[in-house]
MARSEDO-805142 format. One record per residue (C-alpha): y, z, x; residue in three letters. Coordinates in Angstrom, 3 decimals. Each point is the difference from the previous one (the first is absolute). Example, Ala and Ser with C-alpha at 12.3 -4.5 7.8 and 13.67 -1.06 7.14 Angstrom:
MARSEDO-805142
        yy        zz        xx    r
    -4.500     7.800    12.300  ALA
     3.440    -0.660     1.370  SER
***
This chain:
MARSEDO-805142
        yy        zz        xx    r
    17.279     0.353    31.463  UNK
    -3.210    -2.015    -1.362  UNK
    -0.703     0.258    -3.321  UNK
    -3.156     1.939    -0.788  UNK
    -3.197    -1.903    -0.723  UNK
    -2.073     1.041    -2.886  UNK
    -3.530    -1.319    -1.049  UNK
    -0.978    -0.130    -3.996  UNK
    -3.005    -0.085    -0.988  UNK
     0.044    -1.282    -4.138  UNK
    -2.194    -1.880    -1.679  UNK
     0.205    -3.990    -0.624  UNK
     3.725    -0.326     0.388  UNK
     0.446    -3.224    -1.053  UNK
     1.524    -1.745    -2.351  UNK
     0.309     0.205    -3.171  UNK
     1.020     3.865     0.461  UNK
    -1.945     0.739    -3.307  UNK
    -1.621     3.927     1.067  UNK
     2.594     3.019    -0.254  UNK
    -1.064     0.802     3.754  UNK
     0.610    -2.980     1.924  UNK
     3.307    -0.207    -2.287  UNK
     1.299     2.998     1.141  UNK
    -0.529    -0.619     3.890  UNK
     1.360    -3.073    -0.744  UNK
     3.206     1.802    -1.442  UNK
     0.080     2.821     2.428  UNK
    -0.165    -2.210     3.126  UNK
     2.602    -2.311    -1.281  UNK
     2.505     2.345     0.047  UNK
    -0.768     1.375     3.195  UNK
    -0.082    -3.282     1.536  UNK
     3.154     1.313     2.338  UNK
    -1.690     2.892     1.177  UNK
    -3.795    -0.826     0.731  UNK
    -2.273    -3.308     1.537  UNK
    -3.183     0.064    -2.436  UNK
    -3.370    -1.430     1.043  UNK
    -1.615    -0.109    -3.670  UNK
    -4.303    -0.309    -0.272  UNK
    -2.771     0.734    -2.600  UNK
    -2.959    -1.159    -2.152  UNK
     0.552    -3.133    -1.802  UNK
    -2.310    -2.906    -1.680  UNK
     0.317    -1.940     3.455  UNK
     1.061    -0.092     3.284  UNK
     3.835    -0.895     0.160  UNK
     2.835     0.380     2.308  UNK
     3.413    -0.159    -1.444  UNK
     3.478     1.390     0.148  UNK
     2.233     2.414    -2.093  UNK
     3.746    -0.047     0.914  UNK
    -1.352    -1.117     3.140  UNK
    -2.169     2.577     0.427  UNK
    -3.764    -0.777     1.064  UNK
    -2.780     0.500    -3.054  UNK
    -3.257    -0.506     1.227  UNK
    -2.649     0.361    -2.859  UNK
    -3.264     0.060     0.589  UNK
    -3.107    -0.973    -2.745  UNK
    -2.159     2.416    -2.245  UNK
    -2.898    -1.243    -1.308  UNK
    -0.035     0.171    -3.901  UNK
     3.937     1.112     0.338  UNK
     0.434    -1.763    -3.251  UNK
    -2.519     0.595    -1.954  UNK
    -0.962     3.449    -2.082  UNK
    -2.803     0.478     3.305  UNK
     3.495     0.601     2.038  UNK
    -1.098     3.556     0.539  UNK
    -3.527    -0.523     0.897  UNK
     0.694    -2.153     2.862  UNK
     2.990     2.100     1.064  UNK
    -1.811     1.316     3.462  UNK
    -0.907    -3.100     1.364  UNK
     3.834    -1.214    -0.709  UNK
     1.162     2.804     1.770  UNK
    -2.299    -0.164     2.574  UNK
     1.721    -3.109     0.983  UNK
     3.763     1.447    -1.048  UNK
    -0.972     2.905     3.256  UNK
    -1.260    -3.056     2.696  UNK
     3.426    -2.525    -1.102  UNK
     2.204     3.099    -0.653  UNK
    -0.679     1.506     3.022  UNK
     0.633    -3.108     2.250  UNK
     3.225    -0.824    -1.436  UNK
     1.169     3.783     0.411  UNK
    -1.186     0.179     3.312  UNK
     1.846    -3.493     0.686  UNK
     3.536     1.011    -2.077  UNK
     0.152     3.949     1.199  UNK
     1.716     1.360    -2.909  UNK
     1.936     2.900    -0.068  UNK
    -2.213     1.562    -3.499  UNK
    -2.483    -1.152    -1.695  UNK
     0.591     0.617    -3.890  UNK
    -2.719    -0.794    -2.460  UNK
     1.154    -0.722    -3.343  UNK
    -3.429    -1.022    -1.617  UNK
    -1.005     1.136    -2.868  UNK
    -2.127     3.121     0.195  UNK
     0.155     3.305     1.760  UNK
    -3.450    -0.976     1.927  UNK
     1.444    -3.264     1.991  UNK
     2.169     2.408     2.189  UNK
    -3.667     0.242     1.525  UNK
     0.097    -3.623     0.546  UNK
     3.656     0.164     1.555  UNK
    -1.088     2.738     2.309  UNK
    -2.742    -1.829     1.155  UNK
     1.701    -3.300     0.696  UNK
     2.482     2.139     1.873  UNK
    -2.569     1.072     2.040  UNK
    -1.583    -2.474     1.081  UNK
     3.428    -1.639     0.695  UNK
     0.374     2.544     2.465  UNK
     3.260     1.312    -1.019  UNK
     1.585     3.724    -0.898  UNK
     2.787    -0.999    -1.996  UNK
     0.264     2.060    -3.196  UNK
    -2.122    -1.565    -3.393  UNK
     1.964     0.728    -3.037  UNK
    -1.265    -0.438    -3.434  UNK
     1.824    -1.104    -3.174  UNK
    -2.257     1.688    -2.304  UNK
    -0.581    -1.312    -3.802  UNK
    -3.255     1.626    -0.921  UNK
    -1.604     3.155     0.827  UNK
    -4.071    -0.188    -0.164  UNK
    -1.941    -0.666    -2.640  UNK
    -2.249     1.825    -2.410  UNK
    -2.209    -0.777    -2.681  UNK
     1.142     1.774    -2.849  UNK
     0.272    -1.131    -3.328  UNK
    -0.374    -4.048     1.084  UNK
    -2.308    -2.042    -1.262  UNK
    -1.145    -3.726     0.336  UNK
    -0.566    -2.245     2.968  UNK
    -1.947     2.256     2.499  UNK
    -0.581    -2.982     2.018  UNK
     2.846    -1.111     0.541  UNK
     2.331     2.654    -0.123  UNK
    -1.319     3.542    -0.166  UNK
    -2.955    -0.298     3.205  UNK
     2.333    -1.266     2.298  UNK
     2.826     1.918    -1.187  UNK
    -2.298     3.273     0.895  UNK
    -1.270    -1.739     2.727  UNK
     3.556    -0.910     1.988  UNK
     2.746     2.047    -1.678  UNK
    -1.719     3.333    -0.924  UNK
     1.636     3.350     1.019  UNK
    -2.020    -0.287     3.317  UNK
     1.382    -2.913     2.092  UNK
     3.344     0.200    -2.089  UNK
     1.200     3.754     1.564  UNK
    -1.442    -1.271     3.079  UNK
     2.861    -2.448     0.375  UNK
     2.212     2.510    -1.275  UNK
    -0.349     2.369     1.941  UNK
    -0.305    -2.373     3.347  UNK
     3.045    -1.868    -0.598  UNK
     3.116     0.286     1.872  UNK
     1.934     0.264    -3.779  UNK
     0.006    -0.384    -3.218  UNK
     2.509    -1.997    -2.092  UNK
    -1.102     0.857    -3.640  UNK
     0.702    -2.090    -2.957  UNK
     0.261     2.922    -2.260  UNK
     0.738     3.595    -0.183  UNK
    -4.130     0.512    -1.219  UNK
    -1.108    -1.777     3.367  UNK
     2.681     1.927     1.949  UNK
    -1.798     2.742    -1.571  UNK
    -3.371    -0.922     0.649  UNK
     0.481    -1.388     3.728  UNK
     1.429     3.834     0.950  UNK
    -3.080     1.493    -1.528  UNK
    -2.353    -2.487     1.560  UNK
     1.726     1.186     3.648  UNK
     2.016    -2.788     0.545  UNK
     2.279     0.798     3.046  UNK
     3.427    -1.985    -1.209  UNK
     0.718    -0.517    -3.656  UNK
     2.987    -1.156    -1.095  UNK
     0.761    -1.474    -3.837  UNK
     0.958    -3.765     0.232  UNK
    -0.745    -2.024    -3.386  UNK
     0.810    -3.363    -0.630  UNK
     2.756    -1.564    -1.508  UNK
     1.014    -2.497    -2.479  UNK
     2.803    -2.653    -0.082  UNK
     2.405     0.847    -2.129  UNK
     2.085    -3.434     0.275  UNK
    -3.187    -2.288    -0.504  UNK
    -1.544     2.644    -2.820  UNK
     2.546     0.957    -2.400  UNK
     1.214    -0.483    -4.010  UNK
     0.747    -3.507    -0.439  UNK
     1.050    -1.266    -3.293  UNK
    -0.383    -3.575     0.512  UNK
    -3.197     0.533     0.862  UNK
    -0.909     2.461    -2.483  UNK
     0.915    -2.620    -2.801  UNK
    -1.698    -2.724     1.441  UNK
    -2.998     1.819     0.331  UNK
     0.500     0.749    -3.932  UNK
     0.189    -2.876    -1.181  UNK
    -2.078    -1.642     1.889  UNK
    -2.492     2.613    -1.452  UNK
     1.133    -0.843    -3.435  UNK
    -0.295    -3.962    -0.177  UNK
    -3.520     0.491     1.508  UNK
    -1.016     2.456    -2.365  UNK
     2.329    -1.015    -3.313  UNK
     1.145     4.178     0.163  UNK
     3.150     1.142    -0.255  UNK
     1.967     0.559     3.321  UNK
     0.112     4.064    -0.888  UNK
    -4.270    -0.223     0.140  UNK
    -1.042     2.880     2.313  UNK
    -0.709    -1.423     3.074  UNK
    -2.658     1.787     2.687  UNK
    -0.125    -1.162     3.705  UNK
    -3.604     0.370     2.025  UNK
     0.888    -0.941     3.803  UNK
    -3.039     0.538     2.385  UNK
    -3.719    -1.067     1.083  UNK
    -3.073     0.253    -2.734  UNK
    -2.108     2.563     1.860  UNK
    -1.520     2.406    -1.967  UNK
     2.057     2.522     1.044  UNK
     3.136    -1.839    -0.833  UNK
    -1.151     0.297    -3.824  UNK
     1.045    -2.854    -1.085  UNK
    -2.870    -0.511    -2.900  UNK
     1.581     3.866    -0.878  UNK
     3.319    -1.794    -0.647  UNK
    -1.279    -2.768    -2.010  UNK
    -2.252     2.481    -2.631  UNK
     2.935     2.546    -0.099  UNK
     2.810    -2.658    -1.103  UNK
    -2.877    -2.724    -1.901  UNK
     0.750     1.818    -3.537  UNK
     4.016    -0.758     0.655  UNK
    -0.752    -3.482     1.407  UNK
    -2.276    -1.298    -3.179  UNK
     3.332     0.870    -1.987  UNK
     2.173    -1.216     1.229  UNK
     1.827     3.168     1.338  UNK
     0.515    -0.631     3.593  UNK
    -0.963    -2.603     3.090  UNK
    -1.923     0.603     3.169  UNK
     1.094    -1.501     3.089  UNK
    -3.348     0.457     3.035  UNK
     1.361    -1.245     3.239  UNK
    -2.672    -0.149     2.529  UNK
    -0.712    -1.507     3.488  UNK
    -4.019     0.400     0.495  UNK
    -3.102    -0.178    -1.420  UNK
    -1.856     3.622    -0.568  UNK
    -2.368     1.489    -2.244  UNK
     2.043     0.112    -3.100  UNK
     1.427    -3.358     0.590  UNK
    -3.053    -1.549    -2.844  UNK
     1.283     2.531    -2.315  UNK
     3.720    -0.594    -0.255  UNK
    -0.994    -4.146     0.787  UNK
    -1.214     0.333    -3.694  UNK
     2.885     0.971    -1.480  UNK
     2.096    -3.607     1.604  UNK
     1.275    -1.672    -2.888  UNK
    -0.316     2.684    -2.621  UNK
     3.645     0.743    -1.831  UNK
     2.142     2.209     1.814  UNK
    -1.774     0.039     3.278  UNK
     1.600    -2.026     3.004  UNK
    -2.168     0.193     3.088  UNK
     1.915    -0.704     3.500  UNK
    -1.291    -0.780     3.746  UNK
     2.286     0.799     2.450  UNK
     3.396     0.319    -0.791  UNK
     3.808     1.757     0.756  UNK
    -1.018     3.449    -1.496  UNK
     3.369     0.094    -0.387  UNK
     0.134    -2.563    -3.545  UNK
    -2.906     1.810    -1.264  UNK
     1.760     3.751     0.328  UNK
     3.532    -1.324    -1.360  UNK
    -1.908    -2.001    -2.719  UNK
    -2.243     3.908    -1.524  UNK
     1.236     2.952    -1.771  UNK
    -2.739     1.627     1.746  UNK
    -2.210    -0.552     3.286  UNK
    -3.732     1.965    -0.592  UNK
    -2.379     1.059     2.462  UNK
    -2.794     1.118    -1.220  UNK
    -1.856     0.961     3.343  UNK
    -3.887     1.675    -0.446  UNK
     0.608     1.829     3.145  UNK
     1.552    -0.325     3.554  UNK
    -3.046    -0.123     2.580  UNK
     2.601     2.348     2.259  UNK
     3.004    -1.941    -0.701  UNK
     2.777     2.142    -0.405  UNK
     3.238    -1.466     0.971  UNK
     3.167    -2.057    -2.070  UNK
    -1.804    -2.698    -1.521  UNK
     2.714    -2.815     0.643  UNK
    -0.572    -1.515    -3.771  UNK
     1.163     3.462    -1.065  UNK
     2.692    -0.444     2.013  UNK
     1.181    -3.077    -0.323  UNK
    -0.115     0.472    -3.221  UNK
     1.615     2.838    -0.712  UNK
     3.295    -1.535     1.932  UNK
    -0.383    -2.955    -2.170  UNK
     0.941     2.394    -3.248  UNK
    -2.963     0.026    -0.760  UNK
    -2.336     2.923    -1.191  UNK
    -3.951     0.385     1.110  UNK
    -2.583     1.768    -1.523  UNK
    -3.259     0.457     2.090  UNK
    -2.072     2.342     1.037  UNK
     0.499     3.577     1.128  UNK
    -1.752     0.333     3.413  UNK
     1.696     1.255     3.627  UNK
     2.796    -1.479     1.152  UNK
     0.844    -1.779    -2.866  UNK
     1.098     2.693    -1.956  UNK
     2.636     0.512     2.756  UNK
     1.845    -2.440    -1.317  UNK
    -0.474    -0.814    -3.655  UNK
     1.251     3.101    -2.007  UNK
    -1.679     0.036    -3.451  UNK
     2.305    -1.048    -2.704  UNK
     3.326    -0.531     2.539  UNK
    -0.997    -2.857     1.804  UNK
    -3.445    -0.685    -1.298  UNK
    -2.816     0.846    -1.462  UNK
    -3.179     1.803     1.948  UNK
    -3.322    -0.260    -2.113  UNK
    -3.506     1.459     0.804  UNK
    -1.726    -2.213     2.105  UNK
    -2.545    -2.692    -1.660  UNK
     0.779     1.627    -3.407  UNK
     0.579    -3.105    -2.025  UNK
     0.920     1.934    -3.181  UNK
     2.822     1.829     1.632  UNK
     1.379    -3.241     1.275  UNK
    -0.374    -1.701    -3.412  UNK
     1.357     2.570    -1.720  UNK
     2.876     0.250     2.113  UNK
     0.516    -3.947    -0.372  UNK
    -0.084     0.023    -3.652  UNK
     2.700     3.193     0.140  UNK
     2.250    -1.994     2.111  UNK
    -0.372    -2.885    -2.272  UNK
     0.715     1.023    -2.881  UNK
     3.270     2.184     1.179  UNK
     1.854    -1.529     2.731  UNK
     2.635     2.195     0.743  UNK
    -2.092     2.768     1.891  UNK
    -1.051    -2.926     2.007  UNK
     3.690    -1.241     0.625  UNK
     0.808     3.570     1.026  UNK
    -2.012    -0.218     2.792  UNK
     0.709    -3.195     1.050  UNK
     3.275     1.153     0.594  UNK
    -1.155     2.529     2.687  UNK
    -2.320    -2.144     1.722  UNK
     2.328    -1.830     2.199  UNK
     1.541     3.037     1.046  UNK
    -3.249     2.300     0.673  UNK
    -0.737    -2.710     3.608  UNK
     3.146    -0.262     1.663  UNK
    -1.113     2.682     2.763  UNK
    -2.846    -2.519     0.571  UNK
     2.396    -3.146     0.776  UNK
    -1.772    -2.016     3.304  UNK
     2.819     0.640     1.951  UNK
     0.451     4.268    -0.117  UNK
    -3.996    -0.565     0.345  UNK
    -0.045    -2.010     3.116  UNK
     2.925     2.440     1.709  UNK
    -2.549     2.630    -0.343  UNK
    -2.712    -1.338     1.397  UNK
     1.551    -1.639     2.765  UNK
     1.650     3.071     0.903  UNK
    -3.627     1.701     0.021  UNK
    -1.313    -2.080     1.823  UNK
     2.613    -0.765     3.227  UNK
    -0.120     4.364    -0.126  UNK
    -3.956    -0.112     0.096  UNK
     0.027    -2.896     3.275  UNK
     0.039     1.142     2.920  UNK
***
């Protein structure tokens, strides 16, 4: 018997796998590399044709794709994602079509390039985010809240829902919310995390220490807070730097910012390269910066319909090591305030500084939870993960 043939639609997957959605395709595909042929495309800054574990990736170019504009020019990217996308599908005849970009909304997209493909195979939809709505955000209407409305309002978003063949959602919230919206399959598939790559290591750990101390002249028991992501404004990186500056000036703890891209905060936390205590990293193995901090924060504004596992929650939680960040949906699945971290209101910088100067100054409730954190992710290791979603999807094909 063939294998079955399934076409992905994700966004640039290329390398360096630095975005928590191409890295989990990435990790879910891998380990069903026995069971399934993949034919991989999606937005990117260029037109490219690659391979991944011999698998086709054909990625096609978005004008502005890098740049803070990526939104605005979104249509006319995917304008030319539907023409190339529906060629190739036409040409490969997949079995499914299963969209793993990043919003609700694109399942419109992945319906419409099935169409004009000509097939009937099923679409499924790995589903991070919901729809969004303007709430309490603020900031950056060009570039993030008009097209955000625009695109990935509740409109076009339970649309797709509700026209898809099934929903695989990231979370029990967007298992929640894909029923309500009338979606006709739903079944709860999150991703994992590695728990051989991502786990305690004390070599590690002591390196990261010290190295932390001769750069700083501190002593190798100086608190030591992790910030592992992009510098969007939602992010909140700026919120970390004004929460833990008092602690910083004296000497109390060190800041390690490891971050890939340039985005709107990335002036703000620029300015604090050089000053004592702060280390500022490009792209790196998250891995040294988890092992190296007492405590990973992520102080997120708000989640723009996000609501999945972040993986730098993950990751670092089966590194040992505690996060604090910001209640909103789907995180507060996983981080249990005060067991395995810390959940703060969001964008409230005196709640997060006085919860930094708390665990400062008394390290043991701090330790305590540490000692859970490991623990509180094994259900989430890649492999149970990738079992259940394989399993869902060879029951959902035809």
């Amino acid at each position: 018997m063939s294998r079955r043939r399934i076409a992905v639609l994700v966004n640039d997957f290329g390398p360096p796998a630095a975005e928590a959605g191409r890295n989990n395709v990435a990790a879910l595909c891998t380990r069903l590399a026995d069971r399934f042929d993949w034919l991989f495309l999606g937005m990117s800054d260029r037109d490219a044709e690659d391979a991944f574990l011999g698998h086709p990736v054909h990625r096609i170019g978005s004008p502005l794709y890098r740049s803070r504009f990526a939104r605005d020019a979104y249509p006319v990217g995917a304008a030319r994602l539907l023409v190339r996308g529906a060629g190739l599908l036409r040409q490969w005849r997949p079995d499914c079509v299963l969209n793993c970009m990043e919003t609700a909304s694109t399942g419109i997209l992945a319906l419409a390039m099935r169409r004009a493909a000509g097939l009937t195979v099923p679409m499924l939809q790995w589903l991070w985010t919901d729809w969004y709505e303007l709430g309490a955000a603020r900031g950056h209407w060009l570039t993030e809240q008009l097209p955000h409305l625009a695109m990935n309002g509740a409109l076009l978003s339970r649309a797709a829902l509700r026209h898809a063949d099934g929903i695989l959602a990231a979370s029990r919230h967007l298992a929640a919310r894909a029923e309500k919206a009338g979606a006709r399959r739903v079944a709860f598939a999150p991703a994992g995390v590695d728990l051989q790559r991502f786990r305690p290591h004390e070599r590690l750990k002591e390196e990261g220490r010290m190295r932390q101390s001769s750069s700083f002249i501190l002593h190798p028991s100086s608190f030591i807070l992790a910030y592992v992501g992009h510098l969007t404004w939602t992010k909140g990186a700026s919120l970390l730097l004004e929460a833990a500056g008092p602690l910083l000036e004296q000497g109390r703890a060190t800041l390690v910012l490891a971050t890939a891209h340039e985005a709107e905060e990335s002036a703000q936390v620029e300015r604090w390269r050089g000053l004592p205590g702060v280390t500022i990293r490009g792209l790196c193995d998250p891995r040294e910066v988890f092992a190296a901090a007492d405590l990973t924060v992520l102080p997120r504004r708000c989640s723009y319909g996000t609501a999945t596992y972040p993986n730098v929650v993950l990751e670092s939680l089966a590194c040992g090591t505690p996060v604090a960040t910001s209640r909103l949906l789907g995180v507060d699945e996983v981080v249990r305030d005060g067991d395995n971290g810390f959940l703060l209101p969001a964008g409230d910088v005196t709640a997060l500084r006085s919860l930094l100067e708390s665990l400062a100054a008394g390290p043991s409730r701090l330790n305590a939870v540490a000692a859970r954190a490991r623990a509180s992710v094994e259900e989430f290791d890649w492999d149970r993960a990738a079992r259940r979603i394989g399993g869902v999807l060879e029951g959902w094909l035809p």
